[in-house]
C-alpha positions in Angstrom: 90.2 63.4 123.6 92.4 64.1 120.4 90.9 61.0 119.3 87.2 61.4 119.6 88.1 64.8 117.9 89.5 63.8 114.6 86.7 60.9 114.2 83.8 63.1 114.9 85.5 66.0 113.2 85.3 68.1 115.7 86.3 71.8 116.5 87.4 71.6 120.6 90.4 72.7 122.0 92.4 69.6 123.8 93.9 70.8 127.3 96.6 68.4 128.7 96.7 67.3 131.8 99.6 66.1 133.6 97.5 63.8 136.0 96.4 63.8 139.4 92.5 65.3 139.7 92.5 68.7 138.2 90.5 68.0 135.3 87.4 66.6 136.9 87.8 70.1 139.6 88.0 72.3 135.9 85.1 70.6 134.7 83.0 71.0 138.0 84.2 74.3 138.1 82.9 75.4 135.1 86.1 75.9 133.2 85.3 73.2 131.0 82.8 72.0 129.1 83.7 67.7 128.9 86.5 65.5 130.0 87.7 62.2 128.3 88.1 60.0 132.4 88.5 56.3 133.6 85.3 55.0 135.2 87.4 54.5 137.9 87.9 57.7 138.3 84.6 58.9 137.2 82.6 56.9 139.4 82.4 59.0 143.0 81.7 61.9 140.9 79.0 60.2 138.7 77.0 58.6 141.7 77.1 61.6 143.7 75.8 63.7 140.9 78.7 66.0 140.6 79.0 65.0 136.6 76.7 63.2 134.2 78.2 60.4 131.6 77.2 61.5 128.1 78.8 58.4 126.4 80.9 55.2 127.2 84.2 54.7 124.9 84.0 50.6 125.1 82.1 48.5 122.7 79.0 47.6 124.7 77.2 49.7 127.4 78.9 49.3 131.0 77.3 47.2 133.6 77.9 50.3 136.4 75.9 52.5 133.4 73.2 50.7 131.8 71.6 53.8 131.1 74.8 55.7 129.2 75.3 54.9 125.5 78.5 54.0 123.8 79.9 56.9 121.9 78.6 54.4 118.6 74.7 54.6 119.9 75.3 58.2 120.3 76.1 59.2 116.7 79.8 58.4 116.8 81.2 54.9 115.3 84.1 53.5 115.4 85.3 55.4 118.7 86.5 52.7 121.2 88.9 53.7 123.7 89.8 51.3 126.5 92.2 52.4 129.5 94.7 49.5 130.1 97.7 48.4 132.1 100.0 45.9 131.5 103.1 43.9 133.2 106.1 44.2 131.4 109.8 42.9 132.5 113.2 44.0 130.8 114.1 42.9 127.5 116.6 41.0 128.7 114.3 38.9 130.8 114.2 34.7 130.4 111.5 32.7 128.7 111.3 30.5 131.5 110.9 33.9 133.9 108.0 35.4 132.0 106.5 32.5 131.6 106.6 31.8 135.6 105.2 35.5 135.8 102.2 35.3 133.2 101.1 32.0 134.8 101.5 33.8 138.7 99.6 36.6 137.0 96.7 34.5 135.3 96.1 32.5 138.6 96.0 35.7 140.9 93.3 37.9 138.4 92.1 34.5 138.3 90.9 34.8 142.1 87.2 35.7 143.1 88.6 38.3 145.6 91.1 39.8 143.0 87.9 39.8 140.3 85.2 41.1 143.0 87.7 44.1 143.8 88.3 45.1 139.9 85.0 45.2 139.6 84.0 47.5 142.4 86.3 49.8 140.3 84.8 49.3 136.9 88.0 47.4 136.2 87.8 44.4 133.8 90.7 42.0 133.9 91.9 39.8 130.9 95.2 37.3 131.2 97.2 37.0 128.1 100.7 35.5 126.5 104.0 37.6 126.4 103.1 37.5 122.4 99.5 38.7 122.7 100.5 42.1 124.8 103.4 42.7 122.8 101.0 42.6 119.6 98.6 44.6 121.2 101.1 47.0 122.7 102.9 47.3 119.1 98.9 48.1 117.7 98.2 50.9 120.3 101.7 52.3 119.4 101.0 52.9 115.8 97.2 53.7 116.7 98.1 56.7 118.9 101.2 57.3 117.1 98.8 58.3 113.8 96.7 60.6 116.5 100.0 62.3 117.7 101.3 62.7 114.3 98.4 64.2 112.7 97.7 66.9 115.7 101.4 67.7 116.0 101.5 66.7 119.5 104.5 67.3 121.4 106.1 66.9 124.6 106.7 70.5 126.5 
């Protein structure tokens, strides 16, 4: 949410969370006016009605919500925000080790069962090397770290 507020220059107050559901039960409630939420999560509230999508945060429109722009085809480019997890093992861990695990990983996300139930949450699953998540983790590090820095965020 701090995000989409400093690229669209935006005036809204940012109220954290600490998980759990009781942002989508504020917003239905009345007490706020948007939430920034996972498809995952979104998705029993969206197809019973309960909540509208206004925009999508990925590059391209969602297969679940054909009908939702991106945050680009609604007036706001350049906002891309992806939800992601990752498998990580201490520093300390053996070549030969991670290696065993990103190949035991890439085979199971590999599996149609594994891909059918991702997709039944809106989850999309991509396989990678040791180097490409730690370049990627290092990218969304400085990324958010700029976002954090500029709004002062803290930890309370």
């Amino acid at each position: 949410a701090e995000l989409f507020k400093q690229r669209a220059q935006l005036q809204i107050n940012h109220v954290p969370y600490k998980g759990g559901n009781a942002h989508t039960m504020d917003l239905m409630g009345g007490r706020l006016d948007m939430i920034m939420d996972t498809l995952t999560s979104a998705s029993p509230l969206l197809k019973s009605g309960k909540v509208r999508a206004l925009a999508v945060a990925s590059a391209s429109r969602l297969p679940e919500l054909q009908d939702v722009p991106t945050f680009a085809e609604a007036g706001y480019p350049g906002f891309e925000v992806n939800a992601w997890y990752a498998l990580y093992a201490p520093a300390k861990t053996g070549k030969d080790v991670l290696a065993r695990l990103n190949a035991s990983l890439t085979q199971v996300l590999k599996l149609p069962e594994v891909q059918e139930k991702f997709a039944l949450l809106g989850v999309r699953t991509r396989a990678g090397s040791p180097q490409e998540l730690a370049s990627f983790t290092t990218d969304e590090w400085s990324r958010y770290g700029k976002v954090i820095q500029s709004a002062g965020i803290r930890i309370d």
